[in-house]
C-alpha positions, 0 to 999 in steps of 0.5 A: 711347494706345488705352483698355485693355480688361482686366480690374480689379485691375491692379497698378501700382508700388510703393515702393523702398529700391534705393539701388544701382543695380548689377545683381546675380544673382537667380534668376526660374525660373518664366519660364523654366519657362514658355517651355520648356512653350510650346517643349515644346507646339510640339514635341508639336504638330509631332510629332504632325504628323510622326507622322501624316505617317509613318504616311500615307507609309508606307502610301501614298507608299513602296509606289509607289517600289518602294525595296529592302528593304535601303534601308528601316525594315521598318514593319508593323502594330505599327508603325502602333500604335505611330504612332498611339500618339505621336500621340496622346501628343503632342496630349495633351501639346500641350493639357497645356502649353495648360492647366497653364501655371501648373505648367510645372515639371512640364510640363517633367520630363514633357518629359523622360519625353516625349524617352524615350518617342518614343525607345522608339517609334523604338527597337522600330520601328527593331528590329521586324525585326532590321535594323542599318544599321551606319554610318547615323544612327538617328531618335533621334540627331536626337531627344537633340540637339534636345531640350536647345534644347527643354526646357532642363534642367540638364546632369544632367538632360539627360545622364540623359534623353539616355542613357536615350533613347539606350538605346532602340535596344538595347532594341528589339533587347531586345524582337526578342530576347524574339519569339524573333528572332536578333541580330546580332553584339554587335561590330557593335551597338557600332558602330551604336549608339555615335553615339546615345550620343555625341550623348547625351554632346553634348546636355550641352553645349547644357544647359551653354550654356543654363544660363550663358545663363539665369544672366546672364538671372537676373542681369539681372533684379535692380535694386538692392533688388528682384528683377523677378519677372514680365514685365507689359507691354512695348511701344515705351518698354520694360518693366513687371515685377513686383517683390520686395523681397530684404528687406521682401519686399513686391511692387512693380512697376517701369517701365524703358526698356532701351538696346535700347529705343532702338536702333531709335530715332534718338539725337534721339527715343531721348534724348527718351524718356530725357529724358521717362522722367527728368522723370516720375521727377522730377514725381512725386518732387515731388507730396504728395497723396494721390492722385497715385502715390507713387514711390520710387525712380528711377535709371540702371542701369550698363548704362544702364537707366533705371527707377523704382519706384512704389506698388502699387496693388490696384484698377482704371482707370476705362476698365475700371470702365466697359468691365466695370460700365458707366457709374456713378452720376453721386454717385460720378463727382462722387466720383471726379472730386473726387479727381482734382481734388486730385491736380491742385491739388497738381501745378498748384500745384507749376508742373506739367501732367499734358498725359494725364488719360484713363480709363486714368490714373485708378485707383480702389483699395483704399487701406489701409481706404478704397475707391474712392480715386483715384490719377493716374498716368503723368506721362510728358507732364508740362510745367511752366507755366513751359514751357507759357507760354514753349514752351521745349524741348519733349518731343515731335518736330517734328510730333507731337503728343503725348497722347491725342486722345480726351481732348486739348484744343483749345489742346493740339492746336493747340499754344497757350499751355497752363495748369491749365485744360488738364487740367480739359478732359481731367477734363470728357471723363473725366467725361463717360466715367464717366456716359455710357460713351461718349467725348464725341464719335465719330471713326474716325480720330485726327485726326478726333477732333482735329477734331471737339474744335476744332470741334464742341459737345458733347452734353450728357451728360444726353442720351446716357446712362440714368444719372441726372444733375443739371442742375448736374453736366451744366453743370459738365462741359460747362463743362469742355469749353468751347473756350475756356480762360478759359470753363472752371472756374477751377483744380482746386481750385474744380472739386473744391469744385463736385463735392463738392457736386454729389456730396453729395446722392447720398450716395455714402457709404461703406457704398455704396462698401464694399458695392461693392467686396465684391461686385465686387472682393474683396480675397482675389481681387484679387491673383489677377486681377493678372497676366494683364490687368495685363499686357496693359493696361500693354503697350498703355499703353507701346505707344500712350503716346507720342502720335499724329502731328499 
């Protein structure tokens, strides 16, 4: 997985009581809303550019084709302002749908107002010398169909904002008729203009269409007890959402792979994926510690959605702790890495190895009173030591290899027997990250990077960073590092003890950590800085979890 580059408090899972996994209606408009103002801020731009076009060839291209009159829309000076006019409009409301994303429902009733307003510059162009072209399509006709596929609205709204918009051919001959200029015969106006209001009248139908499809969409996006509120990440293993719950209404967030994620798949590799998702599931569910994500929930959706459902966590990973704060102090990396370490314990005792200690899946966060409290997650290469010691159906296709080369141990790349000390390793390189900011050794390739972790020795961290670091801590990291397993600390649970102490005369204390976390990630703006790099962390994180090819 390539590092995240977000920004901090990211949110993660929260906790379920979804016992049925049916999926019933549930109604998330404000995605919706956002698509049609992103649609709405093409259509403008696209205007503005045809518009231009028109006032350009009007001037410089129809003079030179020596058209009858008869053939062509007279276009004078009120024309050209009135050009100008929606061009400006439309570049207007372009840059509002770029800047007021957050208030899309608006965006979108200004869509309609928008519809109507070109209308009317078509209508008084059409009109500006009386001229019905009895038996041809008016501009505006193309204007009302087009629209609903645009800015979906309800039939209603459609039908209101296309009649109006149909209308404004006849009041462009309102406006002839006020400059004093003949009309043609009331018979002959019916006949031109009753194609605007039956594409008016048509237009309905697509918001109908529309509508029903949004409804099964909204439909979808109910899982048991929560309702998938916003769409966080997505990438080649499926979907992250936020989430709420119908009852408690508290947020959560839920990680699911669709069917159609495994379409694309062979039916080897797509029931792999399944068969992973499943046995993360089932490795967390087992976990006690405290600082191992809770979950609490996991099924398969009558569509064959799999899903689980995990605590939410207010905080940030320690690849954005370092991009964003720089390296920390070497007490509170000892700190960090501690907690890491008894999550480890935990999983190493219950026969199980996380295979993806990194940076990325080490969150530090607000956790009730505490700060900087560490929670491991993503167990998506777990393998029990069972497995590791006897190679039985692994979860990785023949020649891959699955984990994160940054941060990979010798024995894991070359596909050897693997046991506790194997994630220490990976902890030594996420140690090695947090006093330094840089990996432990540089590479421009994956397999490069694999090399050099078979071959070359590290240096210590002491060496490579400003950060003050004790002679003790850059032993014990690079004893984390060493090639050989059996050179490595002993369990997770020995290298805690060690790293308590190394951090204890620092005195990482809390008021330090307290301070901190006020200064830098208060709580009343962390849930305002969720969404946006939330989004993008945990998409890269599905995207480039599954491995490198070996």
């Amino acid at each position: 997985m390539s590092a995240p580059r977000s920004e901090p408090a990211q949110s993660v899972f929260l906790p379920s009581e979804a016992s049925d996994p049916s999926l019933t209606g549930v109604r998330s408009p404000d995605i919706l809303y956002c698509e049609s103002a992103r649609r709405l801020g093409f259509l403008s731009l696209l205007a503005s550019v045809v518009w231009g076009a028109l006032l350009a060839g009007n001037h410089l291209v129809v003079p030179r084709l020596h058209l009858p009159d008869a053939s062509i829309v007279p276009w004078g000076p009120a024309a050209d302002a009135l050009a100008v006019l929606c061009i400006l409009l439309s570049l207007g409301l372009y840059f509002l749908t770029q800047q007021l994303w957050a208030q899309s429902r608006r965006i979108v009733i200004l869509g309609l107002w928008y519809e109507v307003v070109l209308a009317f510059a078509i209508g008084v162009m059409n009109q500006w010398e009386v001229r019905v072209l009895a038996g041809r399509l008016s501009w505006i006709c193309v204007l009302v169909v087009i629209f609903p596929f645009v800015v979906p609205s309800s039939p209603r709204k459609a039908l209101i904002a296309g009649l109006a918009a149909a209308t404004m051919d006849p009041v462009g001959l309102a406006v002839a008729a006020a400059r004093g200029l003949p009309l043609p015969d009331f018979g002959l106006l019916v006949w031109a203009y009753l194609p605007n209001y039956a594409c008016a009248v048509l237009a309905v139908l697509p918001a109908i269409m529309l509508a029903r499809l949004q409804r099964q969409a909204h439909r979808a996006r109910e899982l048991g007890s929560y309702q998938l509120v916003e769409l966080l990440g997505e990438g080649g293993m499926g979907q992250v959402w936020s989430a709420r719950h119908r009852m408690l209404a508290r947020p959560a967030a839920i990680k699911l792979i669709k069917p159609a994620y495994l379409g694309s798949s062979s039916g080897t590799q797509g029931q792999t994926m399944i068969r992973r998702f499943r046995r993360e599931a089932e490795a967390v569910a087992g976990l006690h510690s405290h600082h191992t994500v809770h979950l609490f929930d996991f099924g398969v959706t009558g569509d064959g959605t799999c899903y689980y459902v995990m605590e939410l966590l207010e905080g940030l990973d320690l690849d954005t702790l370092v991009h964003r704060f720089g390296p920390v102090p070497a007490e509170r990396a000892a700190h960090l890495l501690a907690q890491a370490c008894h999550s480890l314990a935990d999983a190493h005792q219950s026969g199980l190895l996380h295979r993806d200690i990194k940076p990325a899946n080490l969150y530090a966060c607000r956790m009730g009173c505490e700060v900087d409290f560490v929670k491991v997650l993503d167990f998506g290469l777990v393998k029990s030591l069972r497995e590791a010691r006897h190679d039985t159906a692994p979860l990785t296709a023949p020649n891959f290899t699955a984990g994160t080369p940054a941060f990979m141990p010798p024995e894991m790349i070359l596909g050897e027997h693997e046991d506790a000390r194997t994630d220490l390793y990976s902890l030594g390189c996420v140690g090695y990250w947090l006093i330094t900011g840089q990996l432990v050794f540089d590479a421009e390739t994956p397999m490069q990077m694999m090399a050099r972790h078979l071959q070359s020795e590290p240096v210590p961290p002491s060496r490579r960073t400003t950060v003050e670091v004790s002679p003790e801590f850059d032993r014990l990291i690079l004893a984390c590092l060493e090639k050989k397993p059996e050179n490595r600390p002993a369990d997770a649970g020995a290298m805690a003890s060690e790293l308590q102490r190394i951090a204890a005369p620092g005195h990482w204390t809390r008021e330090r950590m307290t301070l901190w976390w006020d200064i830098h990630l208060p709580a009343s703006h962390a849930a305002a800085r969720v969404r946006g790099p939330a989004a993008r962390s945990i998409a890269v994180a599905m995207r480039d979890g599954v491995g490198v090819s070996g």
